[in-house]
C-alpha positions in Angstrom: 201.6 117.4 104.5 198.5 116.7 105.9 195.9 114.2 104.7 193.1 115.2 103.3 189.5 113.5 103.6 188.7 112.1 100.0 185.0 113.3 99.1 182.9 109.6 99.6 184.6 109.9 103.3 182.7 113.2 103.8 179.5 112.2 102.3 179.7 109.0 104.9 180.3 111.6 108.2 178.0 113.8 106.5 175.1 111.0 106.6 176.2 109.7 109.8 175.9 112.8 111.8 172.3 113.6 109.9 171.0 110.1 110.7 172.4 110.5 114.4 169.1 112.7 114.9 168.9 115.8 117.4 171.5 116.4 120.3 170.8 115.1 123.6 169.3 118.7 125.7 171.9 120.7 127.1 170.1 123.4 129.5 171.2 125.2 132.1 170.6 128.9 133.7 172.1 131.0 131.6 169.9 129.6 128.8 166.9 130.5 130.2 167.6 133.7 131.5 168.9 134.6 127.5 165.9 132.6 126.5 165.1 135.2 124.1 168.3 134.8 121.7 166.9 131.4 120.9 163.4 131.6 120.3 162.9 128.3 118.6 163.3 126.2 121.9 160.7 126.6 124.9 163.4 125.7 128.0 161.5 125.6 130.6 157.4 125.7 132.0 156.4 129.3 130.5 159.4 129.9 128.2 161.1 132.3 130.8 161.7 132.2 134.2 159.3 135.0 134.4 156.7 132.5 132.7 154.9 135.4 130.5 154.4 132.7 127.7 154.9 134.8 125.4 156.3 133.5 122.1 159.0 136.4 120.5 158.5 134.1 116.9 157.1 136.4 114.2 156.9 134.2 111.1 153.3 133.4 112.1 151.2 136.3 112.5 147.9 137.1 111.7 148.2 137.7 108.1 149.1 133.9 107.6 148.0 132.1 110.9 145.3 130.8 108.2 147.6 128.9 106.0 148.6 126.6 108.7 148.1 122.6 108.6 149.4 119.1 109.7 152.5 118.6 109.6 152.6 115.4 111.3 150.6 113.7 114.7 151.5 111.0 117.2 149.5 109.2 118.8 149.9 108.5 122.8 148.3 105.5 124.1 149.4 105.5 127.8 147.5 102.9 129.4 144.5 104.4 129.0 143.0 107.4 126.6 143.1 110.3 129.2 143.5 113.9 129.7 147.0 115.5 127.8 147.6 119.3 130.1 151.2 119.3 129.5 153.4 122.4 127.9 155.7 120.5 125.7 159.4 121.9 126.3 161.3 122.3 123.2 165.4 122.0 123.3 167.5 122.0 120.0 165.3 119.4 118.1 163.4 117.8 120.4 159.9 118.2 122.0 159.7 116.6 126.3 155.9 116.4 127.0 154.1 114.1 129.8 151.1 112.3 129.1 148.2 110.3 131.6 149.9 108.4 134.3 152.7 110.6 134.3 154.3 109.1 131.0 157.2 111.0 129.5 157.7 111.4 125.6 160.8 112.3 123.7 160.2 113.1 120.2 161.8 114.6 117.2 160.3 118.2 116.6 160.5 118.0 112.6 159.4 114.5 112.4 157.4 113.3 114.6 158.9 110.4 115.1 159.2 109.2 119.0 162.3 108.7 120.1 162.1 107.4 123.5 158.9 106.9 126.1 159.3 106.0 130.0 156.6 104.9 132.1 156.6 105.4 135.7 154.2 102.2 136.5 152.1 104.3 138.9 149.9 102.0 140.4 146.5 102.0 139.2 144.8 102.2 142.5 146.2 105.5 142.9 143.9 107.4 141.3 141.3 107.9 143.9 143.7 109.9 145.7 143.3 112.8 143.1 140.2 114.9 142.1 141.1 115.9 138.9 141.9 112.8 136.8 145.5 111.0 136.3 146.7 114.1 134.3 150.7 115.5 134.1 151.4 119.4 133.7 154.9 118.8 132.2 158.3 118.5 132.7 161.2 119.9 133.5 164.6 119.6 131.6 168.0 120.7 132.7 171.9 119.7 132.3 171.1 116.4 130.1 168.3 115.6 132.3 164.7 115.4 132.2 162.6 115.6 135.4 159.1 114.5 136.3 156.7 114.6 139.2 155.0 111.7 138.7 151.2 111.0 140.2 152.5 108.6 143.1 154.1 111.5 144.9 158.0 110.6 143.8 160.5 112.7 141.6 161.9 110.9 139.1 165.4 112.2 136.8 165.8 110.5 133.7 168.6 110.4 130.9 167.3 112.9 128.5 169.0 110.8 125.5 167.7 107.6 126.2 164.6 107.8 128.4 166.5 105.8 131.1 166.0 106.7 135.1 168.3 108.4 136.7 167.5 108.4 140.4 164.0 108.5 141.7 163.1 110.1 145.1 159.7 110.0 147.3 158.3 113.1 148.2 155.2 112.5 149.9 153.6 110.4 152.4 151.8 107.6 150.3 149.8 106.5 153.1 148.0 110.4 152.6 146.1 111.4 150.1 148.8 113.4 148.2 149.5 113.4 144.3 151.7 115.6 142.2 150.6 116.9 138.7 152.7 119.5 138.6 156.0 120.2 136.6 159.2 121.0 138.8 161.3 124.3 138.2 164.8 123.9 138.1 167.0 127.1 139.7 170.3 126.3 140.1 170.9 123.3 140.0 167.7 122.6 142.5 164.5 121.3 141.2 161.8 122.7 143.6 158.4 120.6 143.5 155.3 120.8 144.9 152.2 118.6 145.3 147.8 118.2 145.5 145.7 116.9 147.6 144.5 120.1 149.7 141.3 119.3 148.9 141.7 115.9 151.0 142.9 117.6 154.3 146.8 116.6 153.3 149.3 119.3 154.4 150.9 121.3 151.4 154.3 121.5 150.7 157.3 122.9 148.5 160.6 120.8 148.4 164.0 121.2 146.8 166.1 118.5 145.5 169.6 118.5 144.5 169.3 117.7 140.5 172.6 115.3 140.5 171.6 113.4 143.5 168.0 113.4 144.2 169.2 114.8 148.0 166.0 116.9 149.4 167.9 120.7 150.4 165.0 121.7 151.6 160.9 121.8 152.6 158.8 125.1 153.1 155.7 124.1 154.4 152.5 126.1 153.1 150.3 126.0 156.1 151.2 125.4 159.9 150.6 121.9 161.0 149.7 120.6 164.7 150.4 123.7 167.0 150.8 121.3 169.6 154.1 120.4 168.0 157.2 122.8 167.0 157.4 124.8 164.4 159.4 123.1 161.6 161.3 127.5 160.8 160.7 130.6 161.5 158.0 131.1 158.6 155.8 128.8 159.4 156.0 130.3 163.1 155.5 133.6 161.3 152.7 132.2 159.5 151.3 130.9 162.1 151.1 134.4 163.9 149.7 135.9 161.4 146.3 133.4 161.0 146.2 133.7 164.7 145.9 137.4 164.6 143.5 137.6 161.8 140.9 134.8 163.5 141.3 136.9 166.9 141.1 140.5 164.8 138.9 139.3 162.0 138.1 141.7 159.5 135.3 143.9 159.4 131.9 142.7 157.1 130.7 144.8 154.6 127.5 145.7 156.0 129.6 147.6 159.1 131.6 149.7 156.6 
């Protein structure tokens, strides 16, 4: 005959699993693509892979979008009181949102209450390599991970339980006037991340980076560089072609047609 639990031995798991708080994320693929059969989380930058950012809730519509109020507030003092552009993403409990200086906040949805916060230490000179202030567009969250592209330029993968880093990887040329602000996507196991700095004359670039490892896969560069050096694929020759052609076969004004 088995034992049986006696009822104060419940009541302790019971109160043990509630105080343990929400579940670590767990997000992969196949929960984004299905993103719709769980409409309370927010997975990934836009909801969907297709980022429509559309919200299929329906308890708040326009018949009651008036009787809304606080629930609760937190207040974020990275460093300095700066701009807040990030999308939260939402996963089984627990908001990820970035902050100035590329902070990262875990917090507990129904609460409030802020679980875990990691700070990158950008260096404060950095700044006056953007033109758009020391903002952060979000994260991205995958496996029980949580990824940033923080304002220096490096990739950064930290434990989505406990805020701790991961593995960190540089992306850019410091010495250049490149930032990131962006969030990275995650497709398949590769977060893919971009960068600024355009406006400076840096050379624009997409990357891919193995999200166990850090390992760059691969770089697609946006724009040719120095024609007196190879091309780094096929594309960018491609590319390059087709800018060639359209500066010797420009197109014609307005006033001609």
């Amino acid at each position: 005959m088995k034992p049986r639990a006696s009822a104060p031995s419940m009541l302790v798991l019971v109160a043990m699993l509630a105080a343990a708080g929400p579940a670590p994320a767990q997000v992969e693929g196949a929960r984004i693509a299905g993103a719709d059969k769980e409409p309370q989380n927010w997975l990934t930058t836009g909801r969907t892979y297709s980022e429509q950012r559309f919200s299929p809730l329906a308890k708040i519509n326009a018949g009651n979008v008036g009787q809304l109020g606080l629930a609760w507030h937190l207040d974020l003092k990275s460093r300095t009181a700066r701009g807040l552009e990030a999308t939260p993403i939402v996963v089984d409990g627990v908001i990820y949102t970035s902050g100035a200086w590329s902070h990262v906040y875990a917090i507990d949805a129904k609460t409030g209450k802020l679980l875990w916060e990691f700070d990158p230490e950008v260096p404060g000179h950095y700044a006056g390599k953007g033109c758009c202030d020391v903002v952060n567009r979000g994260v991205a969250v995958w496996g029980n991970k949580v990824y940033l592209g923080a304002y220096d330029g490096r990739l950064i993968a930290l434990d989505a339980k406990t805020g701790k880093k991961v593995w960190e990887t540089l992306t850019v040329d410091q010495s250049q006037d490149y930032t990131i602000t962006g969030a990275p996507r995650i497709i398949k196991g590769k977060v893919i991340i971009g960068n600024g700095g355009a406006e400076f004359g840096v050379r624009g670039y997409v990357s891919a980076y193995d999200a166990e490892t850090g390992k760059m896969l691969w770089r697609f560069y946006t724009v040719p560089g120095d024609p007196k050096q190879p091309f780094e694929s096929k594309t960018v020759e491609m590319i390059a072609t087709i800018e060639t052609r359209k500066r010797l076969s420009p197109l014609p004004s307005l006033r001609s047609l």
